[in-house]
LOLO-922606 format. One record per residue: residue number from 1; residue in three letters; x, y, z of N, C-alpha, C in turn. Coordinates in steps of 0.1 Angstrom, whole numbers, m for minus. Example, Ala and Ser with C-alpha at 12.3 -4.5 7.8 and 13.67 -1.06 7.14 Angstrom:
<nodes>
resi; resn; nxx; nyy; nzz; caxx; cayy; cazz; cxx; cyy; czz
1; ALA; 132; m57; 78; 123; m45; 78; 132; m33; 78 $
2; SER; 128; m22; 71; 137; m11; 71; 129; 0; 79 $
</nodes>
This chain:
<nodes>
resi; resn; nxx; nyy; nzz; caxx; cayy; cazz; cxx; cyy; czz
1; UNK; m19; m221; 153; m26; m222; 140; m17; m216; 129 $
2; UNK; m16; m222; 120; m4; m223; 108; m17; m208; 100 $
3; UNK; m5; m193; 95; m9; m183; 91; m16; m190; 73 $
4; UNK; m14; m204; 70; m13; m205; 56; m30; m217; 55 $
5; UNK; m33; m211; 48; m45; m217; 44; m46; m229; 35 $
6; UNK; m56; m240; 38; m48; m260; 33; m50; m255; 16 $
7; UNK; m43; m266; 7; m40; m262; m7; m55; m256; m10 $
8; UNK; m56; m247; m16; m66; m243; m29; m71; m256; m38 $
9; UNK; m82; m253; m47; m84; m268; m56; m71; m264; m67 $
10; UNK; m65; m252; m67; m55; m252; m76; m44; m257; m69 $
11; UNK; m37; m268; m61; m30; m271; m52; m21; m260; m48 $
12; UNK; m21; m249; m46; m11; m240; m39; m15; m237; m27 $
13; UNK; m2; m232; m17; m8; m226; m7; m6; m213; m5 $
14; UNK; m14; m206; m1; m11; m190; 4; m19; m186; 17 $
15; UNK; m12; m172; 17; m16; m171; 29; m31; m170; 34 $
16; UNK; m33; m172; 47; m44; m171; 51; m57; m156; 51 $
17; UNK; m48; m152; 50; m57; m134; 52; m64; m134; 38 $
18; UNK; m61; m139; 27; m64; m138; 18; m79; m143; 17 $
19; UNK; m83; m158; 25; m94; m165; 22; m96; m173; 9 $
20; UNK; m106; m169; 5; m114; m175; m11; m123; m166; m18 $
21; UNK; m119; m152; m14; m130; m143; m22; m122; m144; m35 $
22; UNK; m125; m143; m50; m114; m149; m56; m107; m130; m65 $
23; UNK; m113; m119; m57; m108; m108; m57; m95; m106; m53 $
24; UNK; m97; m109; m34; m87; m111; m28; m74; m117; m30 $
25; UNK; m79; m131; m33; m69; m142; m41; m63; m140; m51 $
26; UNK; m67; m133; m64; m58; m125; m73; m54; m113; m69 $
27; UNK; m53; m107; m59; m47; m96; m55; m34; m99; m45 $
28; UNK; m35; m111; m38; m27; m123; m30; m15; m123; m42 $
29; UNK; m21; m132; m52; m11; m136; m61; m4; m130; m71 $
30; UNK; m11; m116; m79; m7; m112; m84; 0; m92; m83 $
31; UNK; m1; m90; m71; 2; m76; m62; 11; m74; m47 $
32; UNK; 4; m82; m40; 8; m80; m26; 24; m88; m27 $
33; UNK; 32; m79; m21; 41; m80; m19; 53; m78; m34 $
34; UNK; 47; m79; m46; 55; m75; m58; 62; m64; m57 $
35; UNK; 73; m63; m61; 83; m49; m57; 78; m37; m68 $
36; UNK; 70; m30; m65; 69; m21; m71; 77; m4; m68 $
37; UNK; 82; m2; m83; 92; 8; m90; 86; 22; m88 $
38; UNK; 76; 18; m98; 70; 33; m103; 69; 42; m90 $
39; UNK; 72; 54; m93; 67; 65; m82; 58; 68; m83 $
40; UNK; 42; 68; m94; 35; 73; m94; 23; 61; m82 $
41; UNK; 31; 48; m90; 18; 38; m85; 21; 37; m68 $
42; UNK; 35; 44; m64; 36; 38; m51; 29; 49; m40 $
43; UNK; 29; 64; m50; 17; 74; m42; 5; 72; m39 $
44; UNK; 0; 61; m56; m11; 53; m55; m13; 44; m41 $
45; UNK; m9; 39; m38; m9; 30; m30; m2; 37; m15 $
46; UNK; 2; 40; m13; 6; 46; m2; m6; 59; 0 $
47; UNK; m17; 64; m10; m28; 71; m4; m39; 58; 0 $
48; UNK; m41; 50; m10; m51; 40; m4; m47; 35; 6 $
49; UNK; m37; 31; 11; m36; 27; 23; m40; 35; 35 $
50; UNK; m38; 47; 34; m42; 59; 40; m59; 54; 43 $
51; UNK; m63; 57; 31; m80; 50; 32; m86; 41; 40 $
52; UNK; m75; 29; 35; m78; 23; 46; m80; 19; 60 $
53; UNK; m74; 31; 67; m74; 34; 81; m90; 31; 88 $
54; UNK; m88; 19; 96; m99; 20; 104; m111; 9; 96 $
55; UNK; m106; 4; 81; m116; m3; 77; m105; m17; 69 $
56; UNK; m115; m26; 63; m105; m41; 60; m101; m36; 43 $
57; UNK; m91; m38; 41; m82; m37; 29; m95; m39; 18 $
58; UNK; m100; m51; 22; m106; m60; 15; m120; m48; 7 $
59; UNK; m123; m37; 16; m132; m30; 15; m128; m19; 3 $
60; UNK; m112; m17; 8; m106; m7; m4; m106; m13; m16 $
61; UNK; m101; m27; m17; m99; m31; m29; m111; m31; m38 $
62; UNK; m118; m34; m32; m132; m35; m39; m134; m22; m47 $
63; UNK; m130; m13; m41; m133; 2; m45; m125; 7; m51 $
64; UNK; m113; 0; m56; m101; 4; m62; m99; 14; m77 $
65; UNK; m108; 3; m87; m114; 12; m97; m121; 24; m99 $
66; UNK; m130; 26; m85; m135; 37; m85; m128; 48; m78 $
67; UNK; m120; 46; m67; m108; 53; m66; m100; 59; m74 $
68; UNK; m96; 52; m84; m88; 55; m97; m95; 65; m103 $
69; UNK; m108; 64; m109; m117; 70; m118; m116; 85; m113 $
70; UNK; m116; 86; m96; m122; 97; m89; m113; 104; m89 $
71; UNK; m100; 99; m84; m90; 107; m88; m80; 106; m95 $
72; UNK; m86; 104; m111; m77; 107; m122; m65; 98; m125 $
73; UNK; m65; 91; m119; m58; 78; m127; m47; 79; m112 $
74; UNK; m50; 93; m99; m40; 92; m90; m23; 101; m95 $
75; UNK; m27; 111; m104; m16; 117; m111; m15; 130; m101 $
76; UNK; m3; 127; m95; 1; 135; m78; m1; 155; m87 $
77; UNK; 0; 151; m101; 2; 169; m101; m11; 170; m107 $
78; UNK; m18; 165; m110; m35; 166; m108; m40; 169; m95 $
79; UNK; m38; 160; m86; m45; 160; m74; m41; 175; m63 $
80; UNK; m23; 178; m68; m17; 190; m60; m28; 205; m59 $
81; UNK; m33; 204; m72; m41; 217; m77; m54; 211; m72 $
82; UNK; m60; 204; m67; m75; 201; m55; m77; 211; m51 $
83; UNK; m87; 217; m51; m99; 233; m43; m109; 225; m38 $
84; UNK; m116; 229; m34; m129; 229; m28; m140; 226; m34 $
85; UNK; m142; 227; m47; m148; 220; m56; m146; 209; m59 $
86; UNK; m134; 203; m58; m132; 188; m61; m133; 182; m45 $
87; UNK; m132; 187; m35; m134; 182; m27; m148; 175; m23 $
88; UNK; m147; 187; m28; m173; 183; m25; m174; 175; m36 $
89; UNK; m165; 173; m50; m168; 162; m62; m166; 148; m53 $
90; UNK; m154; 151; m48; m148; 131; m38; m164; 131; m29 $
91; UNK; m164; 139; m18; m174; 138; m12; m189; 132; m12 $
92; UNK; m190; 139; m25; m206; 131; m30; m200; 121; m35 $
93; UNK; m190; 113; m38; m190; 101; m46; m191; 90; m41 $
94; UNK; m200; 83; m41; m205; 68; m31; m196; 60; m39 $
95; UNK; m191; 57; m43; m179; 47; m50; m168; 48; m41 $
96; UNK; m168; 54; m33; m149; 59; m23; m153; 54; m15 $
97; UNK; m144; 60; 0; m144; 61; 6; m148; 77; 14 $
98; UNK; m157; 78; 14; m160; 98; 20; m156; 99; 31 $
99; UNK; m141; 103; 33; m137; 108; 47; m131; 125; 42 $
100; UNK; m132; 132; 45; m132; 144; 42; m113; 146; 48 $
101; UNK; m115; 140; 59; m98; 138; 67; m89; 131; 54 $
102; UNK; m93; 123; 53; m85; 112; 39; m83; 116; 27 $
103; UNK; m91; 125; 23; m92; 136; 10; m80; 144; 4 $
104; UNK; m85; 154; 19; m77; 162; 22; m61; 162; 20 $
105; UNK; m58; 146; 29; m45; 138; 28; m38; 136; 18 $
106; UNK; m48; 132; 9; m41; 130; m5; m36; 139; m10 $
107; UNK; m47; 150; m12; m42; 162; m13; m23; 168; m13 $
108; UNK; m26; 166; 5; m16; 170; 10; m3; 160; 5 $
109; UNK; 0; 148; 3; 4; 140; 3; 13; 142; m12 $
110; UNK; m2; 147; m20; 7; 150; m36; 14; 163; m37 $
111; UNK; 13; 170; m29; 18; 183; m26; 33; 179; m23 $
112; UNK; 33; 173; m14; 47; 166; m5; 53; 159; m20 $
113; UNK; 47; 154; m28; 49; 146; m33; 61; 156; m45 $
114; UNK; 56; 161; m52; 57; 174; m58; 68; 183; m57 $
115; UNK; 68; 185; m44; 76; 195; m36; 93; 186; m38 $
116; UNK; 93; 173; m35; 102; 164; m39; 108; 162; m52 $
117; UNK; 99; 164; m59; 98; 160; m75; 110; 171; m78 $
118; UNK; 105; 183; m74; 111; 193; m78; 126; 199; m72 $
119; UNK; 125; 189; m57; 141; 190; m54; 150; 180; m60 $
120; UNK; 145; 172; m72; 150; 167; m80; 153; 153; m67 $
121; UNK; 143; 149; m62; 143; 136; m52; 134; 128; m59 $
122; UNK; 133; 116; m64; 126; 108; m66; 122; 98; m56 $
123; UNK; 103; 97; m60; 100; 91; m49; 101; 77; m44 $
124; UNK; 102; 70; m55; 106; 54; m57; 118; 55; m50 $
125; UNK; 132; 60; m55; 144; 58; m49; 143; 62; m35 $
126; UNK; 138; 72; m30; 137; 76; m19; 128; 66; m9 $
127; UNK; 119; 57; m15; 113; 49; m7; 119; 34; m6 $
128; UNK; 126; 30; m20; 135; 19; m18; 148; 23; m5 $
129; UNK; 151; 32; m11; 165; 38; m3; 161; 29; 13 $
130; UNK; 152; 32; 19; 150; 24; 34; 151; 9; 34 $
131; UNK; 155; 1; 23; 156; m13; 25; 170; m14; 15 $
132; UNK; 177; m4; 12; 190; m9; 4; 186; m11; m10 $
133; UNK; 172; m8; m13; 173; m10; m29; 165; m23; m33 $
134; UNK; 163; m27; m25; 160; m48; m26; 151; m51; m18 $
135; UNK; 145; m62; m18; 134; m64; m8; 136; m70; 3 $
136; UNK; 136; m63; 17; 139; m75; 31; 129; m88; 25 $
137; UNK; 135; m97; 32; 130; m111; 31; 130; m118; 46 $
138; UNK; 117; m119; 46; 113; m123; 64; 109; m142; 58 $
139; UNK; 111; m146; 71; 101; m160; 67; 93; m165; 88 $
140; UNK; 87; m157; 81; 74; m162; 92; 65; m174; 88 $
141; UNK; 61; m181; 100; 57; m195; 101; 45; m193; 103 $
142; UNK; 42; m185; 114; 27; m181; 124; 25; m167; 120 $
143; UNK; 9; m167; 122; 6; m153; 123; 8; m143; 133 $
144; UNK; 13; m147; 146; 18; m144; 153; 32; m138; 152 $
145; UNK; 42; m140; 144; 52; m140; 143; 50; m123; 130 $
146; UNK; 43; m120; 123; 40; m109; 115; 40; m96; 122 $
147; UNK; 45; m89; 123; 45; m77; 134; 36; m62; 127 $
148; UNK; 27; m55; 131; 18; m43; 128; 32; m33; 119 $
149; UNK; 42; m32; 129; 48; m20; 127; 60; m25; 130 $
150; UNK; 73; m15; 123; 85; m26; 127; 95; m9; 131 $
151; UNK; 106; m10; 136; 114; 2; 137; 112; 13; 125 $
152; UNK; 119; 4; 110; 118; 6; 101; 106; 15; 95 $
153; UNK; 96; 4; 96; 85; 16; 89; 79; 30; 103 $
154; UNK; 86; 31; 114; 88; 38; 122; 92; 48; 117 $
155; UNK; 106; 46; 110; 110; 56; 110; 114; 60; 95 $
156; UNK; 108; 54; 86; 99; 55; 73; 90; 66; 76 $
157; UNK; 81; 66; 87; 66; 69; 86; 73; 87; 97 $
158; UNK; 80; 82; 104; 84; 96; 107; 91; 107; 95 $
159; UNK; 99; 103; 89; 104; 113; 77; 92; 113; 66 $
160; UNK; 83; 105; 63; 71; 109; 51; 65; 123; 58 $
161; UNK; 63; 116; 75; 52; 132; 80; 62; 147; 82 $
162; UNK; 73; 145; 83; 82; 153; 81; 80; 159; 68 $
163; UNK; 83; 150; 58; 78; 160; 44; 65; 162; 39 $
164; UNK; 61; 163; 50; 44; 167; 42; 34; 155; 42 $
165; UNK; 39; 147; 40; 29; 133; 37; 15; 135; 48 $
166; UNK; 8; 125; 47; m3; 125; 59; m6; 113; 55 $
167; UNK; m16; 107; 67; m19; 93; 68; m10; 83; 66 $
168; UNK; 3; 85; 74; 18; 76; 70; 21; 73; 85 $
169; UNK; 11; 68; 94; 20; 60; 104; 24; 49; 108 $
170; UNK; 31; 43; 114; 40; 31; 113; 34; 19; 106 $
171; UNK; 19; 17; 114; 13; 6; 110; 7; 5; 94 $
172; UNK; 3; 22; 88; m1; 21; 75; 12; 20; 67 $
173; UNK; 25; 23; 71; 36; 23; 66; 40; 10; 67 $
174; UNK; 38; 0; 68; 40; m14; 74; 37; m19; 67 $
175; UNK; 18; m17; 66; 14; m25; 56; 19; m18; 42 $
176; UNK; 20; m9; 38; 24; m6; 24; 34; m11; 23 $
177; UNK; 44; m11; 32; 60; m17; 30; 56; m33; 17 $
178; UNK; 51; m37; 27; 47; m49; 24; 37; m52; 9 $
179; UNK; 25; m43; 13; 21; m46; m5; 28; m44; m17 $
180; UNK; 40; m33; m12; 49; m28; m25; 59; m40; m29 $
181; UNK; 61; m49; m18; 76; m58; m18; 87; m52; m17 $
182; UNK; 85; m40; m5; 98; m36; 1; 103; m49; 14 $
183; UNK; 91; m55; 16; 94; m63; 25; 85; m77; 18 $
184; UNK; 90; m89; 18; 87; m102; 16; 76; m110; 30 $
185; UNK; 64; m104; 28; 58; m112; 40; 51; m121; 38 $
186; UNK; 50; m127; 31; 46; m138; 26; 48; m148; 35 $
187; UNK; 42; m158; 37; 46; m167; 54; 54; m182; 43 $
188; UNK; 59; m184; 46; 72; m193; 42; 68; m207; 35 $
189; UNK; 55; m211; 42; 41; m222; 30; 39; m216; 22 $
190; UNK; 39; m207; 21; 27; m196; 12; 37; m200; m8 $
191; UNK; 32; m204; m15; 36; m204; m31; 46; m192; m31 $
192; UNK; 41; m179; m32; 44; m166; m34; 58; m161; m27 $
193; UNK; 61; m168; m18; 74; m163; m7; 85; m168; m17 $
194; UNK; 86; m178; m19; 99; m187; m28; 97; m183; m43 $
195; UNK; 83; m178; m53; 86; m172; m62; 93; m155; m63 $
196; UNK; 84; m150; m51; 93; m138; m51; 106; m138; m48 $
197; UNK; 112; m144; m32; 125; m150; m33; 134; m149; m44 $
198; UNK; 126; m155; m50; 139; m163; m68; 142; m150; m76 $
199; UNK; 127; m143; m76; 122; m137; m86; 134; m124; m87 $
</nodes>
């Protein structure tokens, strides 16, 4: 079964995971896989994915805005200073996700985060640094051929937990690889593979 789903009424193709929710579908086209710079948005994203553990992307994104709102636009030296009071604030907030384990992570995560900042390590460069700077470029056909976890975000996800990070293992490190456009997974039908390519 071909990973790409038949043209859209907008004649393009993309990939299949996305579907027709038309949330999904601008998050397909206008995010996943874009190479993103910023170190702030990539803490962003590299704690949501955290989130995501255990439930469909599709569930996070929905909740994205309110994620933002909850914690503060996601500003790592905001969230470093977290007590116990803001804990029990995430907690009661039915807009997230309430995992008390996942919280906590973030927490910890901007801490890690932080701690870098200040050894004059930047987090973007330090997270590019694992692909040379540029985005690997796969061309997968099948969904079969897409792999959970690869050496790489192996051993990506072993030096994040080394520094402090939490909720960074292979497979959540995989998929982030991928929504940042450290890695091109876009399946080779898909519109998006050949603009990013060029891009």
């Amino acid at each position: 079964m071909s990973d790409v789903a038949p043209p859209y009424p907008d004649g393009k193709r993309r990939c299949r995971w996305c579907g027709t929710d038309p949330l999904y579908v601008a998050y397909h086209d206008q995010d996943w896989g874009v190479p993103e710079r910023d170190s702030r948005a990539l803490y962003e994203k590299l704690v949501l994915d955290g989130f995501q553990a255990g439930l469909a992307w599709i569930t996070i994104l929905r909740k994205r805005e309110a994620f933002r709102a909850a914690f503060e636009g996601f500003r790592p030296e905001r969230i470093a200073n977290y007590g116990e009071a803001d804990i029990a604030r995430l907690m009661a907030d039915a807009g997230i996700v309430r995992s008390r384990a996942k919280i906590e992570g973030a927490v910890k995560s901007a801490r890690s985060y932080l701690a870098m900042q200040e050894r004059g390590e930047d987090f973007s460069d330090y997270l590019w640094g694992f692909v040379g700077g540029e985005p690997l470029v796969n061309r997968w056909t099948s969904p079969a051929e897409v792999p959970a976890s690869t050496p790489l975000s192996e051993t990506l996800s072993k030096d994040l937990k080394k520094r402090g990070f939490a909720f960074c293992g292979p497979v959540i490190v995989y998929a982030f690889m991928q929504a940042v456009g450290m890695v091109n997974d876009h399946v080779v039908d898909c519109h998006r593979h050949a603009e990013l390519t060029s891009a």
